[in-house]
N, CA and C of each residue as an Amber inpcrd file, in Angstrom:
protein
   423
  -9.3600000   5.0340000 -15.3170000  -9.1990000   4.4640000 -13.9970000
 -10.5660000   4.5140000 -13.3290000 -10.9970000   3.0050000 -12.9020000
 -12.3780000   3.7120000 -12.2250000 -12.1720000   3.6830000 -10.6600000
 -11.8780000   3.7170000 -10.1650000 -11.0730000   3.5510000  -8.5780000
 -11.9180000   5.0810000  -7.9230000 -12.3060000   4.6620000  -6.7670000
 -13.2770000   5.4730000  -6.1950000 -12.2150000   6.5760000  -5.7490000
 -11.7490000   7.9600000  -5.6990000 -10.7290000   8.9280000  -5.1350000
 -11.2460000  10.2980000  -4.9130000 -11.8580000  10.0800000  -3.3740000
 -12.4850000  11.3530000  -2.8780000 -11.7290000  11.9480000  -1.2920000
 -11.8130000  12.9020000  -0.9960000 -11.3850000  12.7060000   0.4310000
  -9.8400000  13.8440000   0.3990000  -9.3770000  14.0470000   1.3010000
  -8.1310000  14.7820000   1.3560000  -6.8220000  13.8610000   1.9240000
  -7.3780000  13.0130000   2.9790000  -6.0380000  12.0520000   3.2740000
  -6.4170000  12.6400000   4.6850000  -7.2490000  13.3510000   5.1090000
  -7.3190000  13.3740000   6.7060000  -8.2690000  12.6690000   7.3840000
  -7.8540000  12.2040000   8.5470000  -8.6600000  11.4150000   9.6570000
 -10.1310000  11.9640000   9.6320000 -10.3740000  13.0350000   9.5180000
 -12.0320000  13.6660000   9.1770000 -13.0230000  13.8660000   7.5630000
 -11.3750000  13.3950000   6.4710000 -11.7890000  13.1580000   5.1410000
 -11.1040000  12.2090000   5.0230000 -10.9210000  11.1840000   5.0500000
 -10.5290000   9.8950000   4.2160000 -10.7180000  10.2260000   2.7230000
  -9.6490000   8.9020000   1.9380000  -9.5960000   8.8660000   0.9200000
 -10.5090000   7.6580000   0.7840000 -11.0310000   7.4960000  -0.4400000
 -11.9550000   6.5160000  -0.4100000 -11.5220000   5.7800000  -2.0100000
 -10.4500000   4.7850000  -1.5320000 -10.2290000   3.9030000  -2.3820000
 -10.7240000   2.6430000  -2.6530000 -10.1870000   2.1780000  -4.0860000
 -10.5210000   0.7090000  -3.9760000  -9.1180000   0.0630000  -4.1330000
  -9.1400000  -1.9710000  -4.0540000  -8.3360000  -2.8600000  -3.7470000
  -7.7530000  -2.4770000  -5.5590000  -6.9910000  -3.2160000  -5.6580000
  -6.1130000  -3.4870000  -7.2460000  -7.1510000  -3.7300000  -7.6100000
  -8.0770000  -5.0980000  -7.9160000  -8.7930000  -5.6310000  -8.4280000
  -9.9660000  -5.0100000  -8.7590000 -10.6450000  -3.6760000  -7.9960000
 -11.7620000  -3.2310000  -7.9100000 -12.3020000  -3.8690000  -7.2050000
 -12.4300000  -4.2480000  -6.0810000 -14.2540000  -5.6060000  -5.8420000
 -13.7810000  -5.1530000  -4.3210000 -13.0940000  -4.4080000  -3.5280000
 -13.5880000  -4.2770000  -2.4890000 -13.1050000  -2.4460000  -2.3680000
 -13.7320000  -1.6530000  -1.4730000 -14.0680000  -0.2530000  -1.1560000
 -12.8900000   0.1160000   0.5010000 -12.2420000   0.8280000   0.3580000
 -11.4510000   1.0360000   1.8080000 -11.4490000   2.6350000   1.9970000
 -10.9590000   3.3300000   3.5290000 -10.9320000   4.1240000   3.3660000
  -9.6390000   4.2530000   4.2780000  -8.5830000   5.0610000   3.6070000
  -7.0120000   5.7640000   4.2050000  -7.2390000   7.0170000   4.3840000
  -5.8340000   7.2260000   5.2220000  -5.7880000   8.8610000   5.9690000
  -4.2610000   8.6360000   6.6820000  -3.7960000   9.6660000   6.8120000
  -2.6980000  10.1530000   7.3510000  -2.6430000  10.3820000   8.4850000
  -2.2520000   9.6740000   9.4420000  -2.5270000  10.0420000  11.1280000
  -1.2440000   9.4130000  12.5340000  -1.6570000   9.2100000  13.1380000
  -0.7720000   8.5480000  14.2060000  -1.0120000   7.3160000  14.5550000
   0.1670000   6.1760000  14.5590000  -0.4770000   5.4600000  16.0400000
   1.2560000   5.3640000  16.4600000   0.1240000   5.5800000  17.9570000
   1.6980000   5.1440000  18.9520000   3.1410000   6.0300000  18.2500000
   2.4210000   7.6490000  18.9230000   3.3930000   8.0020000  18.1040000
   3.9300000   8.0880000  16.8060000   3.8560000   7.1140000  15.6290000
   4.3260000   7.2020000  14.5970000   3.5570000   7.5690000  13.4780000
   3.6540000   8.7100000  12.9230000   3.3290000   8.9100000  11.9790000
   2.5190000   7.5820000  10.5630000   1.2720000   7.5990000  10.5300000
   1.0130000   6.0690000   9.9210000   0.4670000   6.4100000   8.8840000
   0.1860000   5.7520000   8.1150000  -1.1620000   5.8280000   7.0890000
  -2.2490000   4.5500000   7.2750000  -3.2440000   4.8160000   7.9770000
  -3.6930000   4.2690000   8.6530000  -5.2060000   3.6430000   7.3600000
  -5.5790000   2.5180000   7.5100000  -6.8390000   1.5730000   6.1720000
  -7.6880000   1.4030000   6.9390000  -8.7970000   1.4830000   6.9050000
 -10.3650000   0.8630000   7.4610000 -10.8290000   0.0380000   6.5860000
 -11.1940000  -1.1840000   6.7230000 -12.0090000  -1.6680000   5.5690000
 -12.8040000  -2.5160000   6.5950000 -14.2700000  -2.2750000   6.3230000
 -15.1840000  -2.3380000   7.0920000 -14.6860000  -1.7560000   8.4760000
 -14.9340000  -3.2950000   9.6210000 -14.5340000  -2.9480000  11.2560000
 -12.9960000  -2.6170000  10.9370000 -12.4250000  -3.8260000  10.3690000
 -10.8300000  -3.8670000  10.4130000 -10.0130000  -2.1280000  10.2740000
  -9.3420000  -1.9820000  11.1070000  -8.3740000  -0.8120000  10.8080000
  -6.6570000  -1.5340000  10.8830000  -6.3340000  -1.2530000   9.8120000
  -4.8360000  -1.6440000   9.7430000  -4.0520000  -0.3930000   9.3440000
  -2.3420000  -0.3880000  10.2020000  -1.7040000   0.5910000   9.8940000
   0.1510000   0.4290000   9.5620000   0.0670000   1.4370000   8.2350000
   2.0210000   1.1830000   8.2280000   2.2790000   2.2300000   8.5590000
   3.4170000   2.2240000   8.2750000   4.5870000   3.2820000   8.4030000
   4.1300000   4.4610000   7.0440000   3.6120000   5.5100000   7.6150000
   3.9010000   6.8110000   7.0100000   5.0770000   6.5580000   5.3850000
   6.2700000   5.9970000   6.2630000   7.0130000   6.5060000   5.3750000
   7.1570000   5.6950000   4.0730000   6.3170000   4.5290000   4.7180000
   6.2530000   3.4290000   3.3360000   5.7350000   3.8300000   1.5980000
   4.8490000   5.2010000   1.9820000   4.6350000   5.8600000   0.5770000
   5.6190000   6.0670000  -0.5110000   6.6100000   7.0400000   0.4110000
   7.8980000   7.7300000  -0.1190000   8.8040000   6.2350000  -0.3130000
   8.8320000   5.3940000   0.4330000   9.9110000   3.8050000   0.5680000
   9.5000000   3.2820000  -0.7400000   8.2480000   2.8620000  -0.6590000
   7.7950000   2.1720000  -1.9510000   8.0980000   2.7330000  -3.7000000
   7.8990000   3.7600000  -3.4120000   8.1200000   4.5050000  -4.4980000
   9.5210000   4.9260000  -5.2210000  10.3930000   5.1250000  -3.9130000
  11.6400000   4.9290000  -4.5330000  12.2540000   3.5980000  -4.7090000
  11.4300000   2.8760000  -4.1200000  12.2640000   1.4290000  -4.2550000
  11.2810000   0.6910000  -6.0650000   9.9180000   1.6610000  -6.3880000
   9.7490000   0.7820000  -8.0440000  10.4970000   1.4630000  -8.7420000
  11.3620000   3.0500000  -8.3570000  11.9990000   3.9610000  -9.5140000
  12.9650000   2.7240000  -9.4150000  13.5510000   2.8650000  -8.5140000
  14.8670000   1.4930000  -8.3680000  14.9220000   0.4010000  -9.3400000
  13.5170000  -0.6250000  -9.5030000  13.7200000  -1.4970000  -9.9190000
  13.0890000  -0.8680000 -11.3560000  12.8850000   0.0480000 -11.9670000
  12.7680000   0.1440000 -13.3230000  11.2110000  -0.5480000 -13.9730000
  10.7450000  -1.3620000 -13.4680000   9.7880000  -1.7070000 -14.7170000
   8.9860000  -2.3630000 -13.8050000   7.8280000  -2.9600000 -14.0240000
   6.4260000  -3.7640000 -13.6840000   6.9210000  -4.6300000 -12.8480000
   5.9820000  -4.4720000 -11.3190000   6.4430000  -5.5390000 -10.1590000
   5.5770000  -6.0720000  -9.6340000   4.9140000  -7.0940000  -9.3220000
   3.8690000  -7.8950000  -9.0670000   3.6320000  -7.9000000  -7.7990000
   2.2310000  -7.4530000  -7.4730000   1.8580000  -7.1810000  -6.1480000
   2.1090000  -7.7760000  -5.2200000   1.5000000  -9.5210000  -5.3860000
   1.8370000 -10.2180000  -4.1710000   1.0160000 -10.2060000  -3.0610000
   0.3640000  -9.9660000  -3.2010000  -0.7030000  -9.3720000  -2.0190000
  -0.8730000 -10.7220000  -0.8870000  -0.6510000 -10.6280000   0.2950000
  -0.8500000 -11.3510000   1.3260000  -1.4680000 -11.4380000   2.7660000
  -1.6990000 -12.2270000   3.2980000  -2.1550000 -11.8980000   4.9920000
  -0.7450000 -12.0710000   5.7390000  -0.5650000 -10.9440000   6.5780000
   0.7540000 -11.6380000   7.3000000   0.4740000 -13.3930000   8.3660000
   1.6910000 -13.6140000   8.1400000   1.7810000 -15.2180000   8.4910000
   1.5290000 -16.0590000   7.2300000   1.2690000 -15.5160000   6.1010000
   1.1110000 -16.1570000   4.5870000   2.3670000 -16.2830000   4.1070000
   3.0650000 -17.0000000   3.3480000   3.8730000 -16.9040000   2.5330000
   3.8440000 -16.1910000   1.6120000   5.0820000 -15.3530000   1.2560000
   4.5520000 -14.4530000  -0.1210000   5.9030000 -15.0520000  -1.2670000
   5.2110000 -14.1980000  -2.5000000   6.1810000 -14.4590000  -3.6660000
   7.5980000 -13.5800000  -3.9050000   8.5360000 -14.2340000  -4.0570000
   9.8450000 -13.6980000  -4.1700000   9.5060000 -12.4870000  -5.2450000
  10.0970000 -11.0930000  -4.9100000  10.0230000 -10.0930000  -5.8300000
   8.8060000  -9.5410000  -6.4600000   8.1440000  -9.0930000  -5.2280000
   6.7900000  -8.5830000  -4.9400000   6.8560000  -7.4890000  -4.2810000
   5.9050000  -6.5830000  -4.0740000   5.8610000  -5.5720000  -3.1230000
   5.5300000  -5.9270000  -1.9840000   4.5110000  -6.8320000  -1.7990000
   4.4470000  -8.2350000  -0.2480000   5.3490000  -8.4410000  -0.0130000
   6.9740000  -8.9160000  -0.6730000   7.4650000  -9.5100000   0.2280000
   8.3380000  -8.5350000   0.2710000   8.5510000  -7.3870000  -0.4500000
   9.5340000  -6.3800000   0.0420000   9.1360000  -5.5240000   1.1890000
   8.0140000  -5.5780000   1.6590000   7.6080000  -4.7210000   2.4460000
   7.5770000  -5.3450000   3.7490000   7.8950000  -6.8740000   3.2910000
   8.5640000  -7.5780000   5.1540000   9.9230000  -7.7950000   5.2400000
  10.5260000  -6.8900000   3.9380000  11.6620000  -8.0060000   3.8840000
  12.8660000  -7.1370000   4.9030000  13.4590000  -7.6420000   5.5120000
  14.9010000  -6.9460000   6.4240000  15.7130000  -6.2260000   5.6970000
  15.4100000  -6.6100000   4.0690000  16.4400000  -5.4860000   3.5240000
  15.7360000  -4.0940000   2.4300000  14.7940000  -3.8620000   3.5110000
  13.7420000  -2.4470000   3.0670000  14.1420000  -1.7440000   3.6910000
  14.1800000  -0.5160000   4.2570000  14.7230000   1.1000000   4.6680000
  14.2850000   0.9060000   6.2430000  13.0460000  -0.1040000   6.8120000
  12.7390000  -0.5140000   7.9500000  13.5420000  -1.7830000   8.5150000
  14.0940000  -2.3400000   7.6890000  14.5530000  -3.8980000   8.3140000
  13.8210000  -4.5430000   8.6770000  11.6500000  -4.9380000   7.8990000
  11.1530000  -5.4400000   8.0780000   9.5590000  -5.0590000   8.1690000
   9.0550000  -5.1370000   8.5790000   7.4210000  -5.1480000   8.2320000
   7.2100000  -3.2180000   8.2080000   6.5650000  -2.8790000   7.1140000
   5.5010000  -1.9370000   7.3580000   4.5690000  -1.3730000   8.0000000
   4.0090000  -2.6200000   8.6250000   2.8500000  -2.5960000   9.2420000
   2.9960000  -2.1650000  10.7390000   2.0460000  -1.7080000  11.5610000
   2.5270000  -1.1120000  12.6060000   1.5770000  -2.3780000  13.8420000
   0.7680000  -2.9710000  13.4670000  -0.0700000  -3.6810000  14.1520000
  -0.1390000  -4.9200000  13.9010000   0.6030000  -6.6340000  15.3160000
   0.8770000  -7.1540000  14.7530000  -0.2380000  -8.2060000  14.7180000
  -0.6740000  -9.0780000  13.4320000  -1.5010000  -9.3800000  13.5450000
  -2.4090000  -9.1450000  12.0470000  -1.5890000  -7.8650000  11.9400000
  -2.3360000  -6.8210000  10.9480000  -1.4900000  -6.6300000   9.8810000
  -0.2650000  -6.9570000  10.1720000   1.0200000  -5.7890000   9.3920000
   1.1150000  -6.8750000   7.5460000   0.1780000  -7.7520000   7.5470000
   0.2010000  -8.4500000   5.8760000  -0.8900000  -7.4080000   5.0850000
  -0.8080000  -7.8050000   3.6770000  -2.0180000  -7.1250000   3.0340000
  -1.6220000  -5.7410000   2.3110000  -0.0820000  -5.6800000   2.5780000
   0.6460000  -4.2700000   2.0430000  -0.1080000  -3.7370000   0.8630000
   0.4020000  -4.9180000   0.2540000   0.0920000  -4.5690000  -1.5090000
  -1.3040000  -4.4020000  -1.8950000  -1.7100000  -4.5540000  -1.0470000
  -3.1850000  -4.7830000  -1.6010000  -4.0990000  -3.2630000  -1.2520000
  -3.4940000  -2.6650000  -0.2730000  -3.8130000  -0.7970000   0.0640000
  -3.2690000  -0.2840000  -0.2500000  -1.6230000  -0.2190000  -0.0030000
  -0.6780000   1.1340000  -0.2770000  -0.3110000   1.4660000  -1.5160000
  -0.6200000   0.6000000  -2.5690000  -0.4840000   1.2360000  -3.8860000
  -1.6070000   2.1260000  -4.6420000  -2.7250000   1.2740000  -4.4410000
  -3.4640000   2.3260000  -4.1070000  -3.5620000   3.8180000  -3.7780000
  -3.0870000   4.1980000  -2.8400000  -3.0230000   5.4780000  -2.1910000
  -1.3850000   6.1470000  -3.3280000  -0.7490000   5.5480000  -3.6760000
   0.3020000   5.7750000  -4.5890000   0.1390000   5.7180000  -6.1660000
  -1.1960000   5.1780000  -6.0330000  -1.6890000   5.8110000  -7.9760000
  -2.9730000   6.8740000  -7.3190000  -3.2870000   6.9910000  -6.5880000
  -4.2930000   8.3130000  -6.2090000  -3.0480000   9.9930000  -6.3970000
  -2.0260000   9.6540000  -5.4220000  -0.7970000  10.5220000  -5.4400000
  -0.4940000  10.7880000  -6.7450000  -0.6260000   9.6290000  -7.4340000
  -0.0710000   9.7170000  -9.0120000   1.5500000   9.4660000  -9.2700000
   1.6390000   8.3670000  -8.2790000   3.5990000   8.0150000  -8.1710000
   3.6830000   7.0560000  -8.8620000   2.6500000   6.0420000  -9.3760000
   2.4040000   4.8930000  -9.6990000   1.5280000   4.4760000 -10.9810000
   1.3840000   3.7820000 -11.7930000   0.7260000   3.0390000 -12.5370000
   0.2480000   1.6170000 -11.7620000  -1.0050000   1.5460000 -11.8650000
  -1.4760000   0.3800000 -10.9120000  -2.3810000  -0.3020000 -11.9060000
  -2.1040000  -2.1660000 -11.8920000  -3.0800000  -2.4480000 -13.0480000
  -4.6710000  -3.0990000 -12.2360000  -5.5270000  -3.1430000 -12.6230000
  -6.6500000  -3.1490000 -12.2080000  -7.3200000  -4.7020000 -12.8200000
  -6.6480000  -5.5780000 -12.9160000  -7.1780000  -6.8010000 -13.1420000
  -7.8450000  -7.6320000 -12.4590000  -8.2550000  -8.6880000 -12.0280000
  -8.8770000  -9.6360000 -11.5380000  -8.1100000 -10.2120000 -10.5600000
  -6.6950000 -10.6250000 -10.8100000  -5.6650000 -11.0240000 -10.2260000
  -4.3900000 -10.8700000 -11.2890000  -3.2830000 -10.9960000 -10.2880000
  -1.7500000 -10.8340000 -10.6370000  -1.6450000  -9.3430000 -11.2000000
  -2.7870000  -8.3420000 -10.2380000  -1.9160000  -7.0210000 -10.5600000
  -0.2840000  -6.7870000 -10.6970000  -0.0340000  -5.8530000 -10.7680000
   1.3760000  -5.5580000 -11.1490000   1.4870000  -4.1000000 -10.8190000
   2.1550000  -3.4150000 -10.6230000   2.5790000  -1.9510000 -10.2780000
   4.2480000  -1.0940000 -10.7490000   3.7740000   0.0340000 -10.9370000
   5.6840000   0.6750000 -11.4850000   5.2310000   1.6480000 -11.2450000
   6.6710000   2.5000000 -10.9430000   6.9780000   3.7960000 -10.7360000
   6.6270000   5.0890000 -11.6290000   5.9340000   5.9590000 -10.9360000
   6.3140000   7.0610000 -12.5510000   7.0330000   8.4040000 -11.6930000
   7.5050000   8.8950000 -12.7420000   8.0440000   9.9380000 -12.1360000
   7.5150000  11.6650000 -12.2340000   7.6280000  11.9130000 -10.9680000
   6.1590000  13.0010000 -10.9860000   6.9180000  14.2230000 -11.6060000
   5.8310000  15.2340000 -11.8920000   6.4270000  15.8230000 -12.4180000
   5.5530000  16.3620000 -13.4440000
């Protein structure tokens, strides 16, 4: 795996990941907004944030589906692909009843950070291609 993974996950150590693809550098952390518990992305100026709980959501929802699920990666207001982690992570019938994201404007692009931070955890197998990553569950342990 060559994926950059330094940092603790706090607002004063970031984790210092990269995209699926490798070709761009971000940095996550565990923090607040507005109250809610987030896991909050910097990449460059941009700061985008989900739901905390989308780590633990995501993860039980690839044990769920059993095998390799295609990222999907999007901007919100994009269309995404049926049976993706993009579009499950807007979809009304996720554990939220709808977007991840906590900022609107911001709340697309799921797939393209939070798995990430879920093969750093080590919940995940993440493939590192060019395009049409793919992602699955592992079970820790």
């Amino acid at each position: 795996m060559s994926m950059i993974t330094y940092g603790t996950g706090e607002e004063d150590d970031p984790w210092i990941l990269k995209t699926p693809p490798l070709s761009s550098e971000f940095q996550a952390w565990k923090g607040m907004t507005k109250d809610t518990p987030a896991l909050v992305i910097q990449v460059g100026k941009t700061q985008l944030s989900y739901q905390l709980r989308a780590i633990e959501d995501l993860h039980q929802m690839l044990l769920a589906h059993g095998d390799w699920m295609l990222l999907g990666n999007a901007d919100e207001g994009k269309p995404v692909k049926d049976n993706t982690v993009e579009a499950w992570a807007r979809s009304a019938e996720n554990p939220v009843g709808g977007y991840y994201g906590l900022r609107k404007g911001y709340r697309g692009r799921f797939a393209n950070y939070v798995p990430p931070v879920l093969e750093l955890l080590g919940l995940v197998e993440l493939e590192h291609n060019t395009r049409n990553n793919r992602v699955r569950a592992l079970i820790p342990g």
